[in-house]
KEZA-607896 format. One record per atom (N, C-alpha, C): chain; atom name; x, y, z. Coordinates in steps of 0.2 Angstrom, whole numbers, plus 5000, padded with zeros to 4 digits. Layout:
% residues N
A / CA / X / Y / Z .
...
END
This chain:
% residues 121
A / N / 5189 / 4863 / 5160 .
A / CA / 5186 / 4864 / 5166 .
A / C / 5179 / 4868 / 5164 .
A / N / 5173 / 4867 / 5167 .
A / CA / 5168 / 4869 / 5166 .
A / C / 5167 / 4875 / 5172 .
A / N / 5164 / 4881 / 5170 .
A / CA / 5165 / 4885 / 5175 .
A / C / 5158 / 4888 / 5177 .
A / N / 5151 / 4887 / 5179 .
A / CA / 5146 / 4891 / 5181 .
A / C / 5144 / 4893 / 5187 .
A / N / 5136 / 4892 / 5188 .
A / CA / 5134 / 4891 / 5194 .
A / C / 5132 / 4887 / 5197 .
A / N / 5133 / 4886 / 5201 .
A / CA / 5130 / 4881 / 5207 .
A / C / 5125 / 4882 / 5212 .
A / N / 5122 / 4879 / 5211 .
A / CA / 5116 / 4879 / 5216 .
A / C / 5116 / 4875 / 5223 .
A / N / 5118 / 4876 / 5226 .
A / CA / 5115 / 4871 / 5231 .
A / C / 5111 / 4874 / 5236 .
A / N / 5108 / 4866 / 5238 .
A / CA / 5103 / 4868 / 5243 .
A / C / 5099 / 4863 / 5242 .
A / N / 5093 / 4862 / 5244 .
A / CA / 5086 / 4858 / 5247 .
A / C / 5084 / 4856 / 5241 .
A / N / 5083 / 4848 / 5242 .
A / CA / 5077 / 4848 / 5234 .
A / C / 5072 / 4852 / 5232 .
A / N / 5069 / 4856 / 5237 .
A / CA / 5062 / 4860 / 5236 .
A / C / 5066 / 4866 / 5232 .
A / N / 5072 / 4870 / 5238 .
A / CA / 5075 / 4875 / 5232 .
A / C / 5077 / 4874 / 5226 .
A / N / 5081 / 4867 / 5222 .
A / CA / 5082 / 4865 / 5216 .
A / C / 5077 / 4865 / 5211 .
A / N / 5069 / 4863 / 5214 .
A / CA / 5064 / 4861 / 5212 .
A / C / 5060 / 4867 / 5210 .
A / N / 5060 / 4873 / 5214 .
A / CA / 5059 / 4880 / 5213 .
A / C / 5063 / 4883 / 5207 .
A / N / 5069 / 4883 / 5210 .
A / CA / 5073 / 4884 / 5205 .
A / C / 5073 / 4884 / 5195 .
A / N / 5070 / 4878 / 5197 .
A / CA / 5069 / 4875 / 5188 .
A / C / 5063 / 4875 / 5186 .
A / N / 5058 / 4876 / 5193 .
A / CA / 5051 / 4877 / 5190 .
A / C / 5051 / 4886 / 5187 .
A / N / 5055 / 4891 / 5190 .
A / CA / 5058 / 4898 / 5189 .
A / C / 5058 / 4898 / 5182 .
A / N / 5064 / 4895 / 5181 .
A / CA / 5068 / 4895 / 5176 .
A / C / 5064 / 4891 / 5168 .
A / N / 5060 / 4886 / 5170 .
A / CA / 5055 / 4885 / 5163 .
A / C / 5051 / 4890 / 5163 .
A / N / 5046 / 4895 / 5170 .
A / CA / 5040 / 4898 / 5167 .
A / C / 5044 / 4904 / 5164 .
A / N / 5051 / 4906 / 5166 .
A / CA / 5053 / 4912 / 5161 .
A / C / 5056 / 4910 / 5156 .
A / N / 5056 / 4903 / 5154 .
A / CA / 5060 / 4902 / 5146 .
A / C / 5050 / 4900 / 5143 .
A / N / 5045 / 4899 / 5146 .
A / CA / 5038 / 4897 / 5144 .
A / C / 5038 / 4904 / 5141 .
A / N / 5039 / 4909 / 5147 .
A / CA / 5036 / 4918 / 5144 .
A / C / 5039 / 4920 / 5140 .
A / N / 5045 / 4919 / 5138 .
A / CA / 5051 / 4921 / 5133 .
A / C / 5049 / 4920 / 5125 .
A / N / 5047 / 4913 / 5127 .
A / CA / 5043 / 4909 / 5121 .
A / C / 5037 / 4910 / 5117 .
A / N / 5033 / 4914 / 5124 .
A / CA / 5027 / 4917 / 5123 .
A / C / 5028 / 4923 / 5119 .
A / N / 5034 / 4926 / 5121 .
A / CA / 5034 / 4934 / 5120 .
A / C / 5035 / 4932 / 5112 .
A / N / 5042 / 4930 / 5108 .
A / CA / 5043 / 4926 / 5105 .
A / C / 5038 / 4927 / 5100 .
A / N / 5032 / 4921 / 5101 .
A / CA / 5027 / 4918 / 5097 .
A / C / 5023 / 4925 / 5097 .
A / N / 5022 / 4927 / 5100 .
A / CA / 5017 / 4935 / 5100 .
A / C / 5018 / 4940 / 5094 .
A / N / 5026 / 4940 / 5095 .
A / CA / 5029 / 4945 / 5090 .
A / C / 5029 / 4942 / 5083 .
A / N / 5032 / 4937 / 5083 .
A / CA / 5033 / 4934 / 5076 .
A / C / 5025 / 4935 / 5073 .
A / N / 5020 / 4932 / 5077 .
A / CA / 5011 / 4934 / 5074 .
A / C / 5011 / 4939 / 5073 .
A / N / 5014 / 4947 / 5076 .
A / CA / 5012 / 4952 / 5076 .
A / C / 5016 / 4955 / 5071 .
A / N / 5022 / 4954 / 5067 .
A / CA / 5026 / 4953 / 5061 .
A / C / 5024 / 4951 / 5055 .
A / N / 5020 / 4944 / 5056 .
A / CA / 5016 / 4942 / 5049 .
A / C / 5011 / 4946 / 5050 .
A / N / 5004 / 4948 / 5051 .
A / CA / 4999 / 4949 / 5051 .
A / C / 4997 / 4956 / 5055 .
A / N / 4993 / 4960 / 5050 .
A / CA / 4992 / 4964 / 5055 .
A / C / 4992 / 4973 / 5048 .
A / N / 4989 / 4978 / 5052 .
A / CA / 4993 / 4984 / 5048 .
A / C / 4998 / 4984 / 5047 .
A / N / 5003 / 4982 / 5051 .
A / CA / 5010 / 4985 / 5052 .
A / C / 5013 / 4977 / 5050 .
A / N / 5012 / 4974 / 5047 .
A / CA / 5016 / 4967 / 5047 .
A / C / 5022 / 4970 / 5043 .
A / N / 5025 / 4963 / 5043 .
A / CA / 5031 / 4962 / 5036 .
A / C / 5027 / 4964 / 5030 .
A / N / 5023 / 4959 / 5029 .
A / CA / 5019 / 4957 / 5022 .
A / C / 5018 / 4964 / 5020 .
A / N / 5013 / 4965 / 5025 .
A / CA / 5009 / 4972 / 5021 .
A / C / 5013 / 4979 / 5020 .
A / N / 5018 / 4980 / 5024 .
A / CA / 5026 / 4983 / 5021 .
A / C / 5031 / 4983 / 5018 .
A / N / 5030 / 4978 / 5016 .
A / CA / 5033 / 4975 / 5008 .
A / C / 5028 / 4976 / 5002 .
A / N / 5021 / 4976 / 5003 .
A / CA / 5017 / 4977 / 5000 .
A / C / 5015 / 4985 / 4996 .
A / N / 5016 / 4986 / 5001 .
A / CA / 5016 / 4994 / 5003 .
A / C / 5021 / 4997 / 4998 .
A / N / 5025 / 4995 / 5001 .
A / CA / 5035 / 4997 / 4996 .
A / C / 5035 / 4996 / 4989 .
A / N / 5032 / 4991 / 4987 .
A / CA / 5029 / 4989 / 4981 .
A / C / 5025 / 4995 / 4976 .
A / N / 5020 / 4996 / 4980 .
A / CA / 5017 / 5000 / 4979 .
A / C / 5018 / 5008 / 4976 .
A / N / 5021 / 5008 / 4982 .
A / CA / 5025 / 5015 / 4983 .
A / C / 5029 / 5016 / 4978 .
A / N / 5034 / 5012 / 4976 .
A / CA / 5039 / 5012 / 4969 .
A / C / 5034 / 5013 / 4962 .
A / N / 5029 / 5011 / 4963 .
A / CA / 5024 / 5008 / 4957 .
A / C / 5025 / 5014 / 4953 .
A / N / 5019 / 5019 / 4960 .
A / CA / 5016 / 5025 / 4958 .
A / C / 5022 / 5029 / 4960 .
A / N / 5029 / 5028 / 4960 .
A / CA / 5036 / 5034 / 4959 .
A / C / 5036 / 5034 / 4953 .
A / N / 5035 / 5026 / 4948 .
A / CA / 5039 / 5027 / 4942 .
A / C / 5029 / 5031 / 4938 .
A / N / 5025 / 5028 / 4942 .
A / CA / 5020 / 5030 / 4938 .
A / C / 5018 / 5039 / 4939 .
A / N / 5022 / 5042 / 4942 .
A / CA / 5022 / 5048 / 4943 .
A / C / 5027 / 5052 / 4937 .
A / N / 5032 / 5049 / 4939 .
A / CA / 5038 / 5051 / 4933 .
A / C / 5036 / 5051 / 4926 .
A / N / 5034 / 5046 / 4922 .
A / CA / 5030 / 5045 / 4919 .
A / C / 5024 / 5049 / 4915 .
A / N / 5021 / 5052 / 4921 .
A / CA / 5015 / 5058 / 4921 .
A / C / 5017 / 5063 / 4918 .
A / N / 5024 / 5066 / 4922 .
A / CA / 5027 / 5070 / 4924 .
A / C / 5031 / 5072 / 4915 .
A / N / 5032 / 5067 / 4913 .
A / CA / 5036 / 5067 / 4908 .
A / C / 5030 / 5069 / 4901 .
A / N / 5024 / 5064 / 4902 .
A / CA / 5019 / 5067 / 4898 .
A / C / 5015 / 5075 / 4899 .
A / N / 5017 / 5076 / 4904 .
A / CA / 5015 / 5084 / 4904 .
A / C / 5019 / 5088 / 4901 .
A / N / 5025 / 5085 / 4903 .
A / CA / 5030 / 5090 / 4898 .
A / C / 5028 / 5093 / 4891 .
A / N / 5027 / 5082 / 4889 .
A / CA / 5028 / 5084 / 4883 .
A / C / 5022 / 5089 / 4879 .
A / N / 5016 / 5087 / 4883 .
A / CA / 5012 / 5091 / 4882 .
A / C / 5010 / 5097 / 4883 .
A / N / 5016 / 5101 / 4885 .
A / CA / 5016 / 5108 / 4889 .
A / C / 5019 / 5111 / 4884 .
A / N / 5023 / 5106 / 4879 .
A / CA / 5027 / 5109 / 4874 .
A / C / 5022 / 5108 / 4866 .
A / N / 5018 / 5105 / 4867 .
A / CA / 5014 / 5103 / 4862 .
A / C / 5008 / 5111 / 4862 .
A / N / 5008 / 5113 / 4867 .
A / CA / 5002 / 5118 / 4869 .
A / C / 5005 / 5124 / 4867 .
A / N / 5011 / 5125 / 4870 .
A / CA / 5016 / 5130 / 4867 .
A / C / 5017 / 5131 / 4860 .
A / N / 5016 / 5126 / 4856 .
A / CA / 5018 / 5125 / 4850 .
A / C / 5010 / 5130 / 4845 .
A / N / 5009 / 5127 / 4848 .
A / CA / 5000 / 5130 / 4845 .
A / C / 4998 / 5136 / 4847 .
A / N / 5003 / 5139 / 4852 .
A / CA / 5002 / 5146 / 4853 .
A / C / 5006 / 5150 / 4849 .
A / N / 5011 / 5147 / 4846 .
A / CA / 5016 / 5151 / 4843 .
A / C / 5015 / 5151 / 4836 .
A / N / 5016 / 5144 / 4833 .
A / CA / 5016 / 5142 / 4827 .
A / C / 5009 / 5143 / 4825 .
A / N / 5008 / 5147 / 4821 .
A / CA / 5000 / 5147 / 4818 .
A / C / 5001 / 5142 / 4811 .
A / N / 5005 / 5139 / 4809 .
A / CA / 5006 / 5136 / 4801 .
A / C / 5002 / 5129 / 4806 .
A / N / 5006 / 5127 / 4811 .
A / CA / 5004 / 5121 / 4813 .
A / C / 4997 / 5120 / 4816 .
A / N / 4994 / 5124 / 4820 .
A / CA / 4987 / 5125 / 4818 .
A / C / 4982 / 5125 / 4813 .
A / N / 4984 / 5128 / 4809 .
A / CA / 4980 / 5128 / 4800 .
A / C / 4983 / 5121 / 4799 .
A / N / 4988 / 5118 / 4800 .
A / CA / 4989 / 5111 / 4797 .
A / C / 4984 / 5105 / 4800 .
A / N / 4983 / 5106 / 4806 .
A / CA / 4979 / 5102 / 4812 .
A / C / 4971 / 5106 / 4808 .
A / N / 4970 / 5111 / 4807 .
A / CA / 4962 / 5112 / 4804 .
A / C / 4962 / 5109 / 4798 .
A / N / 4966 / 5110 / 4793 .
A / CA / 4965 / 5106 / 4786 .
A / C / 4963 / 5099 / 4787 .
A / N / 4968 / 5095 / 4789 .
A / CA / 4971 / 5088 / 4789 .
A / C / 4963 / 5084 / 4795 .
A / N / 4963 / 5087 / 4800 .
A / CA / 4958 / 5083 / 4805 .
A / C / 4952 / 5085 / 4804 .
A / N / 4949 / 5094 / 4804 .
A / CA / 4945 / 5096 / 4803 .
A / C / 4944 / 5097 / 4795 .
A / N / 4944 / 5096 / 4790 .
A / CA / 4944 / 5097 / 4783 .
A / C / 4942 / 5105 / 4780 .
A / N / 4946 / 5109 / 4786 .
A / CA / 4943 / 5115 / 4784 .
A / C / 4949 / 5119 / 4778 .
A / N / 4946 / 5124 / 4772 .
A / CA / 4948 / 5127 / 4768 .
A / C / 4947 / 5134 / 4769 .
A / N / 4953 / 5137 / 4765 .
A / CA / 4954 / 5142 / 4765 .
A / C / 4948 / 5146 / 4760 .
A / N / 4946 / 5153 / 4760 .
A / CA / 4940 / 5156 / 4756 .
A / C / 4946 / 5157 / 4751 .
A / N / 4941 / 5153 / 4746 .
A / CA / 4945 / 5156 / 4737 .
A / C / 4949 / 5146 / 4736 .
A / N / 4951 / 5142 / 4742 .
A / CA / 4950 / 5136 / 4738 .
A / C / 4947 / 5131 / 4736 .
A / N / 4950 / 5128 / 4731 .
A / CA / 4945 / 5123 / 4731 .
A / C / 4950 / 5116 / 4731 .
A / N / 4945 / 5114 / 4733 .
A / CA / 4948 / 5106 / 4734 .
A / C / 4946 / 5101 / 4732 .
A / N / 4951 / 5096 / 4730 .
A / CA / 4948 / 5090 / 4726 .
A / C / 4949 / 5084 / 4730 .
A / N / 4947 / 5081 / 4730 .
A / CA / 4946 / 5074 / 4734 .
A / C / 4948 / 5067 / 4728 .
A / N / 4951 / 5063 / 4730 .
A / CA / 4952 / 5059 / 4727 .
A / C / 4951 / 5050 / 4731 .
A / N / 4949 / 5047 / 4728 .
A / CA / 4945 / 5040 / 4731 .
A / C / 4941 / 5037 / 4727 .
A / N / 4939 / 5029 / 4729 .
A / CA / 4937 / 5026 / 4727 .
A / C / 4930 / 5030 / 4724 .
A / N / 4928 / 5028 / 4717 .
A / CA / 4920 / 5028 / 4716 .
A / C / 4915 / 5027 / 4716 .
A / N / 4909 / 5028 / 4718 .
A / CA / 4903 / 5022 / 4719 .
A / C / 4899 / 5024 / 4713 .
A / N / 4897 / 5019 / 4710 .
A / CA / 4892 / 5020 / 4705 .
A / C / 4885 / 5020 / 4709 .
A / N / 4881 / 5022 / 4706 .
A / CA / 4872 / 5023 / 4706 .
A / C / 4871 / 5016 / 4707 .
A / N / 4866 / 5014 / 4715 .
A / CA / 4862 / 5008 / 4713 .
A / C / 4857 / 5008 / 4708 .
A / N / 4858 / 5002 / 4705 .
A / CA / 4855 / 4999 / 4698 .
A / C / 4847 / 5000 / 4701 .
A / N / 4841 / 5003 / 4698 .
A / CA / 4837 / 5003 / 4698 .
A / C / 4831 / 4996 / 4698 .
A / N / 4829 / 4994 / 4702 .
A / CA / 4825 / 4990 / 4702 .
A / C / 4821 / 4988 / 4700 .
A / N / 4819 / 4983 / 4695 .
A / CA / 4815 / 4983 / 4687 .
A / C / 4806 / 4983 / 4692 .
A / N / 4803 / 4987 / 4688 .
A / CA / 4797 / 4991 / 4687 .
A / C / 4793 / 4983 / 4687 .
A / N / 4787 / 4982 / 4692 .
A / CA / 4783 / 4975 / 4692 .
A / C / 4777 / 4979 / 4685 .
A / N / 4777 / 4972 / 4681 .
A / CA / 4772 / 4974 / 4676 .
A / C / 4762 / 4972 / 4681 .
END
């Protein structure tokens, strides 16, 4: 048994009726279409919030990252405040600087003297 509503009444009111009843399923449909457009495209879409979210994680790990390099670096900077031997090892090694009273020997390939160029008679 089918149970709803019944309408009776006049062709005109049946015909009212259903002309009702599509333009609120037309508006429904509009509303619908509108918002789906306004979901894809736009500031505030799907897209560009997902894009966004993307993003956002990127520069979290890219943050963390920094964060860890600073560390390391903060300990690096400590180190050269404290340790003076590692200092003098970074002068010697990068700057070729020498302590007064030594001397130092270099060892490496040798260049001999370009050969002279025979004299035009």
């Amino acid at each position: 048994m089918r149970t709803g509503r019944v309408i009776s009444g006049t062709q005109e009111e049946l015909a009212e009726a259903r002309a009702a009843r599509k333009r609120r399923l037309i508006f429904i449909g509009l509303l619908v279409t509108v918002l789906a457009l306004l979901s894809v495209g736009g500031n505030r879409s799907l897209i560009r919030i997902y894009q966004m979210s993307k993003t956002r994680t990127e520069l979290h790990r890219e943050i963390g990252r920094l964060k860890q390099l600073n560390q390391e670096l903060g300990g690096e900077v400590q180190s050269f405040r404290t340790d003076p031997a590692r200092v003098e090892a970074i002068a010697r090694e990068e700057l070729g600087l020498v302590k007064p009273g030594e001397v130092v020997y270099k060892f490496g390939l040798t260049r001999h003297p370009p050969t002279p160029l025979p004299t035009p008679r």
